[in-house]
Kinemage of the C-alpha trace (Angstrom):
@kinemage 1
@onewidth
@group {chain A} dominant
@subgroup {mainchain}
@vectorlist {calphas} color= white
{ca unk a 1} P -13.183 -16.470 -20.725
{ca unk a 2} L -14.560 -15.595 -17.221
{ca unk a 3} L -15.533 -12.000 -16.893
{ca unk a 4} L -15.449 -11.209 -13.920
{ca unk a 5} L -12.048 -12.564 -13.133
{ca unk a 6} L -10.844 -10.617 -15.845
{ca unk a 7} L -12.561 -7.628 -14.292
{ca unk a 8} L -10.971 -8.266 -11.215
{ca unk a 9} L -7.690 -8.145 -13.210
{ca unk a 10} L -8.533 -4.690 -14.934
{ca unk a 11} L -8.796 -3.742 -11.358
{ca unk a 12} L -5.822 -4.548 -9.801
{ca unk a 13} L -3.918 -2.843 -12.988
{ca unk a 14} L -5.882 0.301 -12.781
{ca unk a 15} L -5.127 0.438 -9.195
{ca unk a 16} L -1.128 0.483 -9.603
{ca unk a 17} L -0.368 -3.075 -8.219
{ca unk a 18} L 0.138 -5.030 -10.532
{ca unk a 19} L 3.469 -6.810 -11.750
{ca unk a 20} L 3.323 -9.018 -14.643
{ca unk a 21} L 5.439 -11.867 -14.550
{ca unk a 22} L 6.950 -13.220 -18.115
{ca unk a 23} L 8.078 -16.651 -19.013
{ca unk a 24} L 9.697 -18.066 -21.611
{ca unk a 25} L 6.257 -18.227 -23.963
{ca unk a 26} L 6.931 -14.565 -24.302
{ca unk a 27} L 9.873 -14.742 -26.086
{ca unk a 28} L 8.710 -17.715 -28.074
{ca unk a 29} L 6.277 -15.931 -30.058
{ca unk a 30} L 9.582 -14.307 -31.428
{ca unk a 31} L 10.469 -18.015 -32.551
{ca unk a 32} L 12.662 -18.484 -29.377
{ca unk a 33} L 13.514 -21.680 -27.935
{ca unk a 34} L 11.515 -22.494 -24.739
{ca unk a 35} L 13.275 -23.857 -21.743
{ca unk a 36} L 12.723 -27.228 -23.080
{ca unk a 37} L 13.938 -26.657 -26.075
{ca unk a 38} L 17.130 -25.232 -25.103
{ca unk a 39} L 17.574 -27.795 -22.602
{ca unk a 40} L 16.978 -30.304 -25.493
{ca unk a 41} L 19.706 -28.598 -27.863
{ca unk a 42} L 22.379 -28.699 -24.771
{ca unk a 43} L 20.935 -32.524 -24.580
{ca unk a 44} L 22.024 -32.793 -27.972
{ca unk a 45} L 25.573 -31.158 -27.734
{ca unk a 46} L 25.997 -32.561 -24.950
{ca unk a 47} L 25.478 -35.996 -27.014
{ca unk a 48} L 27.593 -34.566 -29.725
{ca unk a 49} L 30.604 -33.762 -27.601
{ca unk a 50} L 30.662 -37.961 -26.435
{ca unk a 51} L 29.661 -37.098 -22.852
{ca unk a 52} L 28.841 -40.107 -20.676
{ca unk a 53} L 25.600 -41.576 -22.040
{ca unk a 54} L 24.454 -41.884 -18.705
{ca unk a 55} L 25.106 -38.281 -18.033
{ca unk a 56} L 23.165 -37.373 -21.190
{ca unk a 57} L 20.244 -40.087 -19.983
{ca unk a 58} L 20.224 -37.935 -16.956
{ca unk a 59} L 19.476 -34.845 -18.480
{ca unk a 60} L 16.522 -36.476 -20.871
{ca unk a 61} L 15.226 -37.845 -17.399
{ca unk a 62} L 14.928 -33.924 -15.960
{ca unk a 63} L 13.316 -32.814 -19.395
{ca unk a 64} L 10.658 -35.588 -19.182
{ca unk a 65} L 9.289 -34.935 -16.330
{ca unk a 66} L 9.918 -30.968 -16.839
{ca unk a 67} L 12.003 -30.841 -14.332
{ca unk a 68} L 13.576 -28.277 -16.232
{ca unk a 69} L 15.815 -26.208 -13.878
{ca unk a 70} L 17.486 -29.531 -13.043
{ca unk a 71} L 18.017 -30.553 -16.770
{ca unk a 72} L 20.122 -26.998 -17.579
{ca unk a 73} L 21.948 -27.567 -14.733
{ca unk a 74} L 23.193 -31.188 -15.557
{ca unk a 75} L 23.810 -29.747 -19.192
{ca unk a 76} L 26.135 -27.247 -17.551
{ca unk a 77} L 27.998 -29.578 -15.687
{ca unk a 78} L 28.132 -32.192 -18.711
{ca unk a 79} L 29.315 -29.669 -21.347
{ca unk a 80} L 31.536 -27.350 -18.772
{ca unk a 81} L 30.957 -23.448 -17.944
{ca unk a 82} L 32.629 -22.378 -20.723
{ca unk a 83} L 30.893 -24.902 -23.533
{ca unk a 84} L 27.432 -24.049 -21.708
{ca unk a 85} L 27.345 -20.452 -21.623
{ca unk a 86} L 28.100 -20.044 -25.671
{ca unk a 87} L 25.882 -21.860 -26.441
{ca unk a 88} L 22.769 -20.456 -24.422
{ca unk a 89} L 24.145 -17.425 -25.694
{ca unk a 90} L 24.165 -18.264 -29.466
{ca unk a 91} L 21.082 -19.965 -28.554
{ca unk a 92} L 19.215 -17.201 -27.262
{ca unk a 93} L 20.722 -14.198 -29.118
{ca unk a 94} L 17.649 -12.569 -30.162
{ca unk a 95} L 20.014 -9.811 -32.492
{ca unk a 96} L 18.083 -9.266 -35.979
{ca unk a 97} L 14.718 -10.644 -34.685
{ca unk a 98} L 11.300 -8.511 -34.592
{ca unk a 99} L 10.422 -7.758 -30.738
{ca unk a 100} L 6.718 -10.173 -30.298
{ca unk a 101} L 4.048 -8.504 -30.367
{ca unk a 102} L 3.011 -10.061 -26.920
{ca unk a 103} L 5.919 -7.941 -25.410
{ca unk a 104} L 5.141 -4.845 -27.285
{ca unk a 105} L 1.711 -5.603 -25.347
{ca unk a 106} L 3.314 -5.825 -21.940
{ca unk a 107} L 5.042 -2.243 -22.540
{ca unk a 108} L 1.867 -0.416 -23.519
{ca unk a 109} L 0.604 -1.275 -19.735
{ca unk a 110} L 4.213 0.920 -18.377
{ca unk a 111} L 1.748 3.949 -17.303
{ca unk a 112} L 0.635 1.940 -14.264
{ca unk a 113} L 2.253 -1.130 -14.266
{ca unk a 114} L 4.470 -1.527 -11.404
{ca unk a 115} L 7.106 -3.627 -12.540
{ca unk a 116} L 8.150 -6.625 -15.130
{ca unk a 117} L 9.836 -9.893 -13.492
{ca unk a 118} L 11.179 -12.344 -15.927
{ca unk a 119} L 13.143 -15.832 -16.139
{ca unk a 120} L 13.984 -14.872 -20.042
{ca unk a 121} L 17.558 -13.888 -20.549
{ca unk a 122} L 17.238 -12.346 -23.627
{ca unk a 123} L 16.492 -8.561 -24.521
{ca unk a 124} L 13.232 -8.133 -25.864
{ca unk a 125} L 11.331 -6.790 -23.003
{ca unk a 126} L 14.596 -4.132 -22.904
{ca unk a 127} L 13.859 -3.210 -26.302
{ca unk a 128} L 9.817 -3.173 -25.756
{ca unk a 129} L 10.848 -0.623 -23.121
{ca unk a 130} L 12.962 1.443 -25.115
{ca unk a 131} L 15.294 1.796 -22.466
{ca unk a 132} L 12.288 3.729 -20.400
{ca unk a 133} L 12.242 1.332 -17.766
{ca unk a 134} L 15.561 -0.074 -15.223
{ca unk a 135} L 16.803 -3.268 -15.810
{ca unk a 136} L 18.045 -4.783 -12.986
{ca unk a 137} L 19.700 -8.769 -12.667
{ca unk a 138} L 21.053 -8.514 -8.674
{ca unk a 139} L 18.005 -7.067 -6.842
{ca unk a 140} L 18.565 -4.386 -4.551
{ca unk a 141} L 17.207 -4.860 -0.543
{ca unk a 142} L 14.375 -1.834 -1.621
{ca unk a 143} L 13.185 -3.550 -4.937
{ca unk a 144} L 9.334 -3.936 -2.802
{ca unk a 145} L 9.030 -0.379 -2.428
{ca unk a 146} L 10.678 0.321 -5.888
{ca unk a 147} L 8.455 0.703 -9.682
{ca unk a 148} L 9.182 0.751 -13.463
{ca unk a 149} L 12.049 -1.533 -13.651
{ca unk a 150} L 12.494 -4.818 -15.353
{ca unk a 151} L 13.677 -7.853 -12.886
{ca unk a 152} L 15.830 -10.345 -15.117
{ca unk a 153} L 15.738 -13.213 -12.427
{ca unk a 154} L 18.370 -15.386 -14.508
{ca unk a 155} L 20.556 -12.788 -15.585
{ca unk a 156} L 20.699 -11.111 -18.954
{ca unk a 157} L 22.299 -11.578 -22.314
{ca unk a 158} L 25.935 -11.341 -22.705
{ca unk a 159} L 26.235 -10.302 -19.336
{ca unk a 160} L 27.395 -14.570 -17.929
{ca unk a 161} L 28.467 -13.774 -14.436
{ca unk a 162} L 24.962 -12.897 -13.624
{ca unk a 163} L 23.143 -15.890 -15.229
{ca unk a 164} L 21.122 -18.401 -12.713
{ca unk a 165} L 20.188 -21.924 -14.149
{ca unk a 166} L 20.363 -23.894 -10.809
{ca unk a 167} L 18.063 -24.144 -7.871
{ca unk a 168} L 21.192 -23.444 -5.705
{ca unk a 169} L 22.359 -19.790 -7.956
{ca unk a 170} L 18.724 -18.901 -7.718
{ca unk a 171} L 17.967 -19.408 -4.193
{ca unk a 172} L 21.375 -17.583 -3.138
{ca unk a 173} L 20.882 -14.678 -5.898
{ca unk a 174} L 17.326 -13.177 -4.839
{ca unk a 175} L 16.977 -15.175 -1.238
{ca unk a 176} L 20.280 -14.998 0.069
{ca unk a 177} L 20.294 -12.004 2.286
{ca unk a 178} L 17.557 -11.873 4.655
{ca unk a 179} L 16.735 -8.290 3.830
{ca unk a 180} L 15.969 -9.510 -0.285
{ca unk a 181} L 13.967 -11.963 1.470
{ca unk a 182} L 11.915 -9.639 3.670
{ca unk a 183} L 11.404 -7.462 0.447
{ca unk a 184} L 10.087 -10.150 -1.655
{ca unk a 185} L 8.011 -11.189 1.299
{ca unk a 186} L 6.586 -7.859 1.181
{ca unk a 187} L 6.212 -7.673 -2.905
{ca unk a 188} L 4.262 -10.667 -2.807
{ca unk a 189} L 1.966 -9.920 0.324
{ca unk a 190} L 1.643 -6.193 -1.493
{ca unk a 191} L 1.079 -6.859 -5.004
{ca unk a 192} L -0.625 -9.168 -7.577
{ca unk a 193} L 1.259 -10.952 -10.246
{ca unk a 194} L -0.069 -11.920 -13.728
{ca unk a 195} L 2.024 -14.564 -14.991
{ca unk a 196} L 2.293 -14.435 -19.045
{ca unk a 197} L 4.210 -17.327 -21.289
{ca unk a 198} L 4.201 -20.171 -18.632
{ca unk a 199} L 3.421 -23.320 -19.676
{ca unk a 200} L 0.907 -25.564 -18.590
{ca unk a 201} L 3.838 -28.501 -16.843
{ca unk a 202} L 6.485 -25.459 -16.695
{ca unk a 203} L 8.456 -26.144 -12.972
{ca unk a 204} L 9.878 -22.638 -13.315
{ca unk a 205} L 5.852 -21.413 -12.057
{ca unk a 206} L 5.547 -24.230 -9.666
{ca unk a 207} L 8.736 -23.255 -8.288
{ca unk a 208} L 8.127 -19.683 -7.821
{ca unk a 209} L 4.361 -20.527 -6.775
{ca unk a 210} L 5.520 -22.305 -3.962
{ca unk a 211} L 7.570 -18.942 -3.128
{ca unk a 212} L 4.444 -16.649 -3.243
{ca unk a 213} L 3.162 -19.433 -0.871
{ca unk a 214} L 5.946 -19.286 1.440
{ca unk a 215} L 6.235 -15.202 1.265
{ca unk a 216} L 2.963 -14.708 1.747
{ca unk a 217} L 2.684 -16.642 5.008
{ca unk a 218} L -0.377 -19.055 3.943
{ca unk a 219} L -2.723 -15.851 2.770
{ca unk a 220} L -1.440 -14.978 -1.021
{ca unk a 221} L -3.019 -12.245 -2.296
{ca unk a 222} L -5.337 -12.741 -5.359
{ca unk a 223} L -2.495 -13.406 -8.643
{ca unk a 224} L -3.733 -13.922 -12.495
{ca unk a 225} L -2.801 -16.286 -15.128
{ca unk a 226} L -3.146 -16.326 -19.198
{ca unk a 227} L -3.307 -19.969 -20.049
{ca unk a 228} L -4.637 -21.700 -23.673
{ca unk a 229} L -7.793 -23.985 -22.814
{ca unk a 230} L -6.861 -27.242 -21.683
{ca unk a 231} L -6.180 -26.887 -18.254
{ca unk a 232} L -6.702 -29.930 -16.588
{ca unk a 233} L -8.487 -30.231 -13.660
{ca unk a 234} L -5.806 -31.038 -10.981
{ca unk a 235} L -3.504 -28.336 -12.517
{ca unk a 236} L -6.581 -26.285 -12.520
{ca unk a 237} L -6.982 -27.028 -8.452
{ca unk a 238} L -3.393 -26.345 -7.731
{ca unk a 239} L -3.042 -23.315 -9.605
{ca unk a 240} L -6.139 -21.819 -7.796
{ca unk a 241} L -5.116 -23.150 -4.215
{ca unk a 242} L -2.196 -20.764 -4.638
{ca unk a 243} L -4.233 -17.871 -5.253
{ca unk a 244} L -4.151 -17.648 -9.008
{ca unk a 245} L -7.206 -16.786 -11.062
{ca unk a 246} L -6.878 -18.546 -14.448
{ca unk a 247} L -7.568 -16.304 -17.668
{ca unk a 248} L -8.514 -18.931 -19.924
{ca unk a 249} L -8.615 -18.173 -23.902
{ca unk a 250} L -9.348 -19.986 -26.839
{ca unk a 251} L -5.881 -19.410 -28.639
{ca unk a 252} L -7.590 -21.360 -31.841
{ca unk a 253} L -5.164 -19.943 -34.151
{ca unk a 254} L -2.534 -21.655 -31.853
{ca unk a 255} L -0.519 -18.036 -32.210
{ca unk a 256} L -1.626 -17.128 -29.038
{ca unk a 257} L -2.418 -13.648 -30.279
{ca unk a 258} L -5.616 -13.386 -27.795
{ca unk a 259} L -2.759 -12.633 -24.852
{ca unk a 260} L -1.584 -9.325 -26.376
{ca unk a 261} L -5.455 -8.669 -27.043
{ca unk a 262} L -6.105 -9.104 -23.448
{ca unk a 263} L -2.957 -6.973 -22.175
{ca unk a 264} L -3.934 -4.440 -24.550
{ca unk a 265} L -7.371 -4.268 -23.500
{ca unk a 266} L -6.051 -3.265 -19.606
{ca unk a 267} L -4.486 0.051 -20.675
{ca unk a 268} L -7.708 0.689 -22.862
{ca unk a 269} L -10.200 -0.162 -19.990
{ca unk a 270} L -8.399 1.981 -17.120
{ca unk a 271} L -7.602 4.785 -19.364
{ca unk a 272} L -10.449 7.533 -18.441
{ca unk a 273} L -12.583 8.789 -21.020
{ca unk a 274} L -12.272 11.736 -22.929
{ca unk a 275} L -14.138 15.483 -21.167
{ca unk a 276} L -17.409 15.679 -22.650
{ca unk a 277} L -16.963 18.973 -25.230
{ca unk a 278} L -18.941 21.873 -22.752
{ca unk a 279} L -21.600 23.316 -24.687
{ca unk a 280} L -20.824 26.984 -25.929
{ca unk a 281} L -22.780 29.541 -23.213
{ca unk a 282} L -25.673 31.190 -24.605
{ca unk a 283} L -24.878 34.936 -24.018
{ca unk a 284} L -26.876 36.829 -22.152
{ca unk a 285} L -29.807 39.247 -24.450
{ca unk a 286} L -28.264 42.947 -24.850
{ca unk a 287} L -31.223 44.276 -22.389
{ca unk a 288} L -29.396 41.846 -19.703
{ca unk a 289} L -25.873 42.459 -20.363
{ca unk a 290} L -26.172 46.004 -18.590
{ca unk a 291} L -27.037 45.029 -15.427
{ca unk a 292} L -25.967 41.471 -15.261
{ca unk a 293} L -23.992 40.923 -11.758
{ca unk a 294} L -20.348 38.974 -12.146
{ca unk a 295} L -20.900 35.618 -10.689
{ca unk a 296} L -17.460 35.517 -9.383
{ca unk a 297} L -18.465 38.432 -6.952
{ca unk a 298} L -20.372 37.766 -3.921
{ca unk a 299} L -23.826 39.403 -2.934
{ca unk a 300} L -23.179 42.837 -1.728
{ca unk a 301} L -22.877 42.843 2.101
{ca unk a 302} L -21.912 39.123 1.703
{ca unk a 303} L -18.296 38.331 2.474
{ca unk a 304} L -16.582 36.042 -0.419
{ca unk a 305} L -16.567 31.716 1.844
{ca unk a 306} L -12.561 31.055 2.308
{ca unk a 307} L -11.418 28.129 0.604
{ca unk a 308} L -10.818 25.143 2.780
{ca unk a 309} L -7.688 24.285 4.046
{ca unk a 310} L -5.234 21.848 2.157
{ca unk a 311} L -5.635 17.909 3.247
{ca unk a 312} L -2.392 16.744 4.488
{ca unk a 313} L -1.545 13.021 4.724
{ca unk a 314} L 1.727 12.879 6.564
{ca unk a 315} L 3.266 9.010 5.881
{ca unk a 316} L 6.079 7.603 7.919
{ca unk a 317} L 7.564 4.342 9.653
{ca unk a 318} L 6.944 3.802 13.377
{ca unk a 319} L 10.437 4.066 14.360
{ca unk a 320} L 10.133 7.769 13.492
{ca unk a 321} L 7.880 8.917 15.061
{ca unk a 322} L 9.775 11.583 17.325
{ca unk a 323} L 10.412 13.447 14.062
{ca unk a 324} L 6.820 13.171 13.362
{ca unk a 325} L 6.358 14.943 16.054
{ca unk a 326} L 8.818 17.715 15.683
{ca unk a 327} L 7.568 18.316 12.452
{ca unk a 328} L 3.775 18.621 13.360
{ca unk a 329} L 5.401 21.691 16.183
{ca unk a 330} L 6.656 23.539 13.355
{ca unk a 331} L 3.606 22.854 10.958
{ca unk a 332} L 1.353 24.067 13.931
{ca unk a 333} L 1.136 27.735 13.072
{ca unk a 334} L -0.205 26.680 9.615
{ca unk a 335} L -2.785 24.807 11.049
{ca unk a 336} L -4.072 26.931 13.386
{ca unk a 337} L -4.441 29.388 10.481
{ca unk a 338} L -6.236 27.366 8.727
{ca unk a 339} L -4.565 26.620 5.519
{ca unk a 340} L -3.158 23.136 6.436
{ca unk a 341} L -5.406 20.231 7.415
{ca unk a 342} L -2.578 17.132 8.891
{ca unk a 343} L -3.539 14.064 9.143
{ca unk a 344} L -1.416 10.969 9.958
{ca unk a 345} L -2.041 6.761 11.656
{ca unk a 346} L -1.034 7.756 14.924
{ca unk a 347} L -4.270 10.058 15.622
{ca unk a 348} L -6.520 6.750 14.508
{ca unk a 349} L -9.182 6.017 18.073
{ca unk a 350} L -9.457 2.772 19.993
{ca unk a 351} L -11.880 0.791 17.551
{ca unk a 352} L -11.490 1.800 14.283
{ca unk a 353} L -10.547 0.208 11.075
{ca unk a 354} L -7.024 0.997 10.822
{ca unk a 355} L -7.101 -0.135 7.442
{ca unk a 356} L -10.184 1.608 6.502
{ca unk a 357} L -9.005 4.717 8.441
{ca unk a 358} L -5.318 5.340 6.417
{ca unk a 359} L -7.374 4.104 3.237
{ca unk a 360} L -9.680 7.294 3.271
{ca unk a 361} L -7.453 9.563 4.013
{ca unk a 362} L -4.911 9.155 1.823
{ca unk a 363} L -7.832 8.944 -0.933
{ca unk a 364} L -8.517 12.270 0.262
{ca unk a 365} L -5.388 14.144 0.687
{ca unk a 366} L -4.253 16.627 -1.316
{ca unk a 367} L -0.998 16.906 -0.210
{ca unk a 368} L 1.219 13.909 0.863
{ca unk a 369} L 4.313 14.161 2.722
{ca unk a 370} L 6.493 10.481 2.995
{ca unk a 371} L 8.830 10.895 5.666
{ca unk a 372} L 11.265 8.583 4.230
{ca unk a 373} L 14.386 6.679 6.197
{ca unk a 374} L 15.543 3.262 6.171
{ca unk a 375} L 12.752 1.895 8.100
{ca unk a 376} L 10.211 3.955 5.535
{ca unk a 377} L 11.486 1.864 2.342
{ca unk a 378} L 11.623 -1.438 4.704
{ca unk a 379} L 7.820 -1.122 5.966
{ca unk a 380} L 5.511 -2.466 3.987
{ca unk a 381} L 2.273 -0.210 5.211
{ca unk a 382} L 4.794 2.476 3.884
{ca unk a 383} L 4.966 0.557 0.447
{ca unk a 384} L 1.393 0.578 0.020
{ca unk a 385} L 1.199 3.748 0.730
{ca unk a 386} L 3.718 4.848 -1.511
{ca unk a 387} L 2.187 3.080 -3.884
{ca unk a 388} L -1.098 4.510 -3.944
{ca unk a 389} L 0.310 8.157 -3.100
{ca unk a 390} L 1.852 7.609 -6.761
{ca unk a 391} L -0.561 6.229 -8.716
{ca unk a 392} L -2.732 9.809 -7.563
{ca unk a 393} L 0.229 11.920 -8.395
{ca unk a 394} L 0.343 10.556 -11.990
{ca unk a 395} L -3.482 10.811 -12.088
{ca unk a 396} L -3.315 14.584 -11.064
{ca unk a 397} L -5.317 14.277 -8.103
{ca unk a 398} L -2.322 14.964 -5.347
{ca unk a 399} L 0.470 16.518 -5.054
{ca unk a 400} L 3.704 14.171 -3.227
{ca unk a 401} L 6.543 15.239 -1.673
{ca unk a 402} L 9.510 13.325 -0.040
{ca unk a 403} L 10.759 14.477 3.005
{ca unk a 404} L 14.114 12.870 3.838
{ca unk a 405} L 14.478 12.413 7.730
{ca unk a 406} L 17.344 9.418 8.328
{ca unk a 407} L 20.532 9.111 5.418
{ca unk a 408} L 19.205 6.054 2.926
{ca unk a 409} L 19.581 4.290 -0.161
{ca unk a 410} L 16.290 6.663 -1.590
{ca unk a 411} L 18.056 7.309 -4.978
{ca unk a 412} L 17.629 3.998 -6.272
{ca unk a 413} L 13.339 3.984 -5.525
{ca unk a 414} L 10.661 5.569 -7.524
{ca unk a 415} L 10.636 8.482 -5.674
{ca unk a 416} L 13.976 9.635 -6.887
{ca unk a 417} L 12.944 12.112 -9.752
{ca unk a 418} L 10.503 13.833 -7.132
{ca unk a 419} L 11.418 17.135 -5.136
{ca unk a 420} L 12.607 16.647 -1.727
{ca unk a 421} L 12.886 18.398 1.624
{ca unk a 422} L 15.001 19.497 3.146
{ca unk a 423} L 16.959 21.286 0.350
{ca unk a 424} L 20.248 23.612 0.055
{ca unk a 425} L 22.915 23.491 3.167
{ca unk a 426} L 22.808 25.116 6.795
{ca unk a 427} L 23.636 28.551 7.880
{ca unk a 428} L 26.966 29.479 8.757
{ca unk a 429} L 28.683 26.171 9.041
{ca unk a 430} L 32.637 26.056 9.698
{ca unk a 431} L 34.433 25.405 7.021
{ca unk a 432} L 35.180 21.640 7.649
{ca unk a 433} L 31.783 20.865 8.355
{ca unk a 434} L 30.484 22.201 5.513
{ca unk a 435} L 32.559 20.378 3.293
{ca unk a 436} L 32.016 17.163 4.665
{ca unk a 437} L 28.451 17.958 4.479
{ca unk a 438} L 28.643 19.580 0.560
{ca unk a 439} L 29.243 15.956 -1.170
{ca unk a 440} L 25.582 14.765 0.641
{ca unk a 441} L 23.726 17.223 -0.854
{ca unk a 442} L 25.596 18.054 -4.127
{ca unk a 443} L 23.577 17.983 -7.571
{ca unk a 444} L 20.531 19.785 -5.401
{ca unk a 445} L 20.431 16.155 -3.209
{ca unk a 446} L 18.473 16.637 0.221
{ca unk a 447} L 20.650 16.767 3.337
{ca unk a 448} L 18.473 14.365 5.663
{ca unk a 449} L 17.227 16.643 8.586
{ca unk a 450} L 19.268 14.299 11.198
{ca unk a 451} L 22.457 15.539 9.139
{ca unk a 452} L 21.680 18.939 10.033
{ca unk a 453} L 23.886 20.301 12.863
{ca unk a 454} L 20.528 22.225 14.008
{ca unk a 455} L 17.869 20.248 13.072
{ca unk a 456} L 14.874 22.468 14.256
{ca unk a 457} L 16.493 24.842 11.266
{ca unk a 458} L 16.354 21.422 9.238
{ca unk a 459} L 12.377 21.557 9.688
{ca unk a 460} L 12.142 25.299 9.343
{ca unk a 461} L 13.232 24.736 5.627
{ca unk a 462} L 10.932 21.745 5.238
{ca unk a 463} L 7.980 23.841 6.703
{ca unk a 464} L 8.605 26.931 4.622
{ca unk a 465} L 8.027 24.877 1.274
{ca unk a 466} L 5.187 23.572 2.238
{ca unk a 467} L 3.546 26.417 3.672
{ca unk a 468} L 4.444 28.163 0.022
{ca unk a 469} L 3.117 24.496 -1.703
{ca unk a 470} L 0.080 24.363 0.192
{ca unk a 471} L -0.896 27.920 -0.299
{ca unk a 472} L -0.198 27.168 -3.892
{ca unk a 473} L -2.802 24.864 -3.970
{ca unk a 474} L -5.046 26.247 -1.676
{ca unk a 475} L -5.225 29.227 -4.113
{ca unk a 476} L -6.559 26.577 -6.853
{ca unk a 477} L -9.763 25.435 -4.512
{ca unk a 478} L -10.914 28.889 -4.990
């Protein structure tokens, strides 16, 4: 096993990025059929039920040459909707059957995994979860800027009408709007994948490597692979030309029980160690104790050093940037006091790393503020920021808070169980108004500033909160 690819992969998990991608090996270990096999067993019924031999010859063609995608959709068509869907169902029905211990493994990495995407129909990842995570089978346009939910690519369980088993249902279910595209785009430019349970001749990776390839216009970002030794070296070549680093274990057993090792082993790695126990303070000899100054107090004739302000990293899509700046008026006073320091891309100079730039101060920030609209979930510097702004939340090292500037579909993203600004309803609205306004921001929902029939008293709320958050946490630098 290489160790410092695997390194590289402890990396990319610890930093919040990571999306594991599971095949049909995962639910295998549970005694499963694979995609071969099931396309075998609709082979067979398909023989069973006297369909044209040369229709069943067809489908023994696909599985040969693993073309596997294209045998379950000739099955379909030889045994009819109806025939085909019972028995995938009876087929896969994983009802009575222990959850594998490889997707118990992918669960234990939910503290900073980003997401699950799977081809498996079945519900064992669900019930890995516990129900903690979304499941979701039609993608929404946000699902890039989106976390902790599992993506069931060919539908789930019981649930036909959303199943995909042909090149055609695929392409139209997650491709077929141009904002899903842009958003996968942006997942795979954003994030790296470890693929778990493909094969070593599965199409169902070679199909969605060539979609990384395309998505990621010619520069994919560094993905991982678990594979058994064996690769061969072509498969080898192609695998790494499309930016996948291959994970290769011994799997002597043939259980494959080094993958859940390895998953396991991510969580343990990137978990931080325990405090080291402080020592108990010697106490001070009864002749000192008397005179012994406070150390809390400052030298006499000294005045006590004033904390330093509270690092603000203000995050927001180009298009609204006129907000931005209406918002920095109102948080002027705080600066100029001294208690706020704001800081957002827009004040970067002429030759400096942009990248390097946002990178350091968002590390440092101790408050963040997303100014979140439509073109906020859609951007994917905003993604990557969100992204990282979250991963420090759940470390404790930040604080994040949502500010909602534009009406958008932020209930369905990972930021919906935070706080947000603006909250409560305007001043002395007329009565029409305010109910047509009430249903926006029932349930303690923000009322976007641009809803606000005076928006200036929009940012006054917004401004108030955090002048009482960051003096909050200014109080704790002391």
């Amino acid at each position: 096993m290489d160790d410092e690819i695997l390194e590289q992969l402890r990396e990319r998990y610890a930093s919040g990025n990571l999306i594991i991608f599971a095949g049909a090996g995962v639910s295998a270990a549970a005694g499963m059929p694979t995609w071969k096999q099931l396309a075998e067993r609709l082979r067979d019924r398909a023989r069973r039920r006297s369909a044209d031999p040369a229709v069943v010859d067809e489908i023994q063609q696909y599985i040969s040459s693993n073309q596997l995608i294209h045998a379950l959709s000739a099955a379909k068509l030889a045994l009819g909707a109806q025939d085909f869907n019972w028995t995938v169902d009876k087929e896969l029905d994983d009802t009575g059957r222990d959850v594998p211990e490889v997707a118990q493994a992918i669960a234990a990495l939910k503290p900073r995994l980003k997401a699950v995407l799977t081809t498996n129909i079945d519900r064992f990842l669900e019930r890995a979860f516990q129900g903690e995570w979304r499941v979701v089978d039609r993608p929404a346009g946000d699902v890039a800027t989106d976390r902790r939910f599992i993506l069931k690519l060919h539908g789930t369980l019981r649930a036909w009408d959303t199943w995909v088993f042909s090149r055609e249902q695929y392409d139209r279910a997650i491709f077929g709007s141009p904002l899903l595209q842009d958003a996968f785009g942006a997942l795979y430019r954003t994030h790296s994948m470890l693929f778990v349970g493909f094969g070593l001749a599965d199409d169902n990776i070679d199909q969605t490597l060539a979609r990384v390839r395309a998505l990621s216009g010619g520069q994919p970002p560094m993905h991982f692979a678990l594979l058994p030794k064996g690769v061969p070296p072509f498969r080898r070549r192609l695998l790494e030309e499309s930016g996948v680093r291959l994970i290769v274990y011994e799997n002597q057993a043939g259980d494959h029980a080094e993958v859940a090792e390895i998953l396991l082993g991510l969580e343990q790695s990137a978990a931080p160690p325990p405090p080291p126990r402080a020592a108990a303070p010697t106490p001070p000899p009864p002749s000192a104790r008397a005179t012994a100054t406070p150390t809390t107090a400052p030298p006499a004739g000294q005045r006590a050093t004033a904390p330093r302000p509270v690092r603000v990293f203000l995050s927001y899509a180009p298009r609204d940037e006129e907000l931005l700046g209406r918002l920095e008026v109102h948080m002027h006073r705080m600066k100029r006091e001294g208690l706020i320091a704001p800081w957002h891309s827009g004040e970067i100079g002429a030759g400096e790393d942009v990248e390097s730039a946002i990178s350091e101060h968002l590390e440092e920030a101790d408050l963040i503020l997303l100014l979140v609209s439509a073109s906020f979930l859609a951007s994917e510097q905003g993604d990557v920021q969100v992204t990282r702004a979250m991963v420090r939340r759940d470390a404790g090292q930040a604080t994040v808070v949502p500010i909602l500037l534009r009406r958008c579909d932020w209930e369905t993203t990972r930021l919906a169980g935070l706080q947000w600004l603006p909250r409560g309803m305007p001043k002395d609205l007329p009565e029409q108004t305010r109910k047509n306004l009430l249903e926006e921001c029932k349930d303690h929902k923000p009322l976007a500033v641009t809803r606000w029939p005076d928006e200036d008293e929009a940012f006054l709320q917004v401004v108030v909160e955090i002048r009482a958050l960051a003096t909050k946490l200014r109080a704790s630098f002391r």
